[in-house]
C-alpha positions, 0 to 999 in steps of 0.5 A: 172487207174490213178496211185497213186502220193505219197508223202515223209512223211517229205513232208507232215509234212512240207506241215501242216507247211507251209499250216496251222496255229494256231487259234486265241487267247483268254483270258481265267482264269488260272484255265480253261487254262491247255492243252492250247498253249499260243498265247504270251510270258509271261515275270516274273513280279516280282522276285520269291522268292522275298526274301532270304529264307531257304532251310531248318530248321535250324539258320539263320547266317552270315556264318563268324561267323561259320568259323573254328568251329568244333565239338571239337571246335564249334562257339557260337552264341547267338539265338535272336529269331524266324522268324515266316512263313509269316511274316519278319525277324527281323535283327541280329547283329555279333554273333548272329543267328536266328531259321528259318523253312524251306521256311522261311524269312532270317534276314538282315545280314544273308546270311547261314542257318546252320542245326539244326541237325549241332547245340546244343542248351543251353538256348539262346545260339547255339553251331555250330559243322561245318563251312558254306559257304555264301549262303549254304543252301539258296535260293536268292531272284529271284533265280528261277525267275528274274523280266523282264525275259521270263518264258514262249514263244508264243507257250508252252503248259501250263501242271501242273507245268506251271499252278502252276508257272503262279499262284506263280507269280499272273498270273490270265488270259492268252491269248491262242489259242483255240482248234480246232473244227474237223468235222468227217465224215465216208462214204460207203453204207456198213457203218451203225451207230456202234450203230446198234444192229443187221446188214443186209447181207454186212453191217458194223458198223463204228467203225472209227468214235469214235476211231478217235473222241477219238484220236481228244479229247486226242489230245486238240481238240473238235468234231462235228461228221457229220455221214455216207456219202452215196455213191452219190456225190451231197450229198457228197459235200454239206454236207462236204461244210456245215461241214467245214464252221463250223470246224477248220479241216475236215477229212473223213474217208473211200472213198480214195482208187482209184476207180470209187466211190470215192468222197473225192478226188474230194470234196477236190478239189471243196471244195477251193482253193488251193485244193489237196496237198498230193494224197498218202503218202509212207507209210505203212500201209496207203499209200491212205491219202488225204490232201488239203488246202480248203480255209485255212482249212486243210482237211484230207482224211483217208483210211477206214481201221481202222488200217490204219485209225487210223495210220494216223490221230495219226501221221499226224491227229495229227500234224495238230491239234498241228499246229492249237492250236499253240503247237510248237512240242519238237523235239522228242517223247516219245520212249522206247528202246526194243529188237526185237523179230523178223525180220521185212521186209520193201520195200526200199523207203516207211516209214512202221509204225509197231505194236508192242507189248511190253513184259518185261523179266527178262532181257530185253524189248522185241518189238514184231511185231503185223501183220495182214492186215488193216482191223483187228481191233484185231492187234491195240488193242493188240500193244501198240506201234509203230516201224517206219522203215524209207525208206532207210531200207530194213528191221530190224533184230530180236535182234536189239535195236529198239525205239518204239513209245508208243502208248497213 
C-alpha cells in the first residue's frame, strides 16, 4: 500500500495563494454589492463633510470672543439667528453668534460651537459661562474624508458600514469580483440522497452535502450540487469534467481514503494540468484531504466523514473561496479566550483541530473538548468552537488559557 504524503497546512494555505486567484470583475449597483470583494481601489471624490459642521446643538461662535468668560463672569454675545438644517449659514460678525443643531452648517467666521446647556438666553442676547477653543466641538470640512485619498483597496469586503460611506459620497456602482460557483459531488455506493425516508440494510444517507453546500453559501459562494457519484470510475470522471467546466471550484466529498476504490485521486490527476498538489494534510482529524490545481480551477477532495469533512472545507474549503472572490484575509480570526477544562493530548508533528464547547461560569469561560470519532455527527452539533493544537505541541493542560476559534 502507497503510504500517504502529507502536507504542512501552512503549505497548503499558501499553495491556495500561489495557485489561485480571484474571478473577474463586475460592475454591479451599491445596494446589490454587500458581502462583495472589490476588484479596484476607490479614491474619495469629494470631502466628507464638505463643510465645517456642528458636533452638537448649541451657538456657533469665533472661539476669542468667549475666552476669559466664567460663570461669574460670562461673555455676551448677540444671537443673529438660526442656521436651518440643510441650508447655508448666514456670516456673523465680532460678538456675534448663531443657533445651530447638531450636524448643522457653521457661519463664515464661526470656527466653535459653544454648548447650549453652557449658555443663557435673554431676548436676543446669549450669556456664555465657559470659554472654548478653536475647533471644540467641530467637525472640519473633510475631516473624515479628504478629496483624492484612498477610502477603500482592491480586495475589502464591502459590509454595512462600507455600503453606507460608499453612498455618503454618491458612489452608486462598483467593480467587484463575482462569487464563485462550487459544483458539490458525494460519492460511495452506500450514500442514498438524505432525502430517503426509509434506507436499505448498508445504506447511508449523505449528510454531507447540505452542511457543506450551507458553509459554501455562508462564505459568499453559490452551489450547484451534482449528486451521488457511483463507485465506477468512467462515470466518476466524465461527470466530475462536465461539472467543473461549469464551476469556479469542484470539491468531493468521500472517496480520499487509500484504498483500491478510490477514484477522486485519480480524476483530479486527469481532470488538468498541473494536477495534485496536497496527497494528505498533517492534521487532525482530516489528514486524507486532496487538493489539485486542474487547468487553473482548484478542486478539493474531502474525507467522507462528516466531521472531518466539515473541518476541512471551514478552514481550507474556505480559504480557497476568499481567494477566488479576491477577499484579502486580515491576519487573524475571530477568537475567544477560555479556560480549559481538561487535558488534551496531541501527536507532535500533526496540527489537531479540537471541538469545543463553550460554558460561562461565574468566574470564567470554560473551553470543554468534545470527542468522539469523525464519523459522529453528535461531536459538531454540540461544539461551537474550535481549539487548534499546533504541531510542536504535544498537548495542552487542563486549566491553560486557550483561544478557541468560534464555530459560525
Amino acid at each position: 500500500m502507497k503510504l500517504m504524503k502529507v502536507t504542512d497546512p501552512e503549505k497548503v494555505l499558501e499553495l491556495i495563494t500561489e495557485h489561485f486567484s480571484a474571478l473577474h470583475s463586475e460592475s454591479l449597483p451599491l445596494e446589490k454589492a454587500g458581502g462583495r470583494c472589490l476588484s479596484d481601489k476607490i479614491e474619495v471624490p469629494e470631502d466628507v463633510p464638505g463643510f465645517d459642521r456642528s458636533t452638537v446643538d448649541g451657538y456657533a461662535v469665533a472661539a476669542r470672543d468667549t475666552f476669559g468668560s466664567s460663570e461669574g463672569v460670562p461673555a455676551m454675545l448677540e444671537c443673529v439667528g438660526e442656521v436651518l438644517m440643510g441650508q447655508s449659514a448666514p456670516p456673523i460678525k465680532n460678538g456675534q453668534c448663531c443657533l445651530v443643531h447638531t450636524g448643522g452648517m457653521l457661519p463664515k467666521s464661526a470656527d466653535a460651537v459653544v454648548m447650549m446647556e453652557d449658555t443663557d438666553l435673554t431676548d436676543n442676547m446669549i450669556q456664555c459661562f465657559r470659554q472654548i477653543a478653536p475647533g471644540e466641538n467641530v467637525i472640519h470640512r473633510g475631516e473624515d474624508l479628504k478629496k483624492g485619498d484612498t477610502t477603500l483597496f482592491k480586495g475589502h469586503r464591502l459590509r454595512a458600514p462600507e455600503i453606507g460611506m460608499l453612498a455618503s459620497l454618491g458612489i452608486t456602482t462598483v467593480n467587484v469580483h463575482r462569487p464563485p460557483l462550487i459544483g458539490f459531488f458525494s460519492s460511495g455506493d452506500e450514500l442514498v440522497d438524505y432525502n430517503t425516508a426509509v434506507l436499505q440494510p448498508g445504506q447511508i444517507r449523505d449528510s454531507n452535502a447540505p452542511a457543506l453546500q450551507y458553509l459554501a453559501e455562508q462564505n459568499g459562494a453559490s452551489v450547484k450540487y451534482g449528486g451521488i457519484l457511483p463507485d465506477r470510475f468512467e462515470t466518476f470522471f466524465e461527470k466530475s469534467r462536465a461539472l467543473l467546466d461549469e464551476t469556479d471550484l469542484l470539491v468531493f466529498s468521500g472517496g480520499s481514503s487509500v484504498g483500491s476504490r478510490d477514484y477522486t485521486a485519480l480524476t483530479m490527476q486527469k481532470l488538468g494540468k498541473p494536477g495534485m498538489l496536497v496527497e494528505g494534510i498533517s492534521i487532525q482529524p482530516g489528514k486524507p484531504t486532496l487538493l489539485a490545481n486542474c487547468g487553473g480551477k482548484p478542486v478539493l477532495g474531502l474525507p467522507g466523514h462528516p466531521v472531518s469533512a466539515l473541518n476541512i472545507f471551514a478552514i481550507f474549503g474556505k480559504a480557497i473561496i476568499d481567494r477566488l472572490t479576491g477577499w484579502n484575509r486580515p491576519g487573524y480570526d475571530p477568537t475567544v479566550k477560555a479556560v480549559l477544562s481538561r487535558n488534551i493530548p496531541s501527536r507532535s508533528g500533526r496540527t489537531d483541530y479540537v471541538r469545543i464547547k463553550l460554558e460561562k461560569t461565574i468566574d470564567e469561560l470554560k473551553a470543554v473538548p468534545v470527542f468522539g470519532r469523525s464519523g459522529m455527527l453528535r461531536t459538531l452539533s454540540e461544539a461551537n468552537g474550535l481549539l487548534i493544537v499546533p504541531s510542536a505541541n504535544e498537548g495542552l493542560n487542563a486549566g491553560e488559557t486557550v483561544e478557541v476559534k468560534i464555530w459560525e
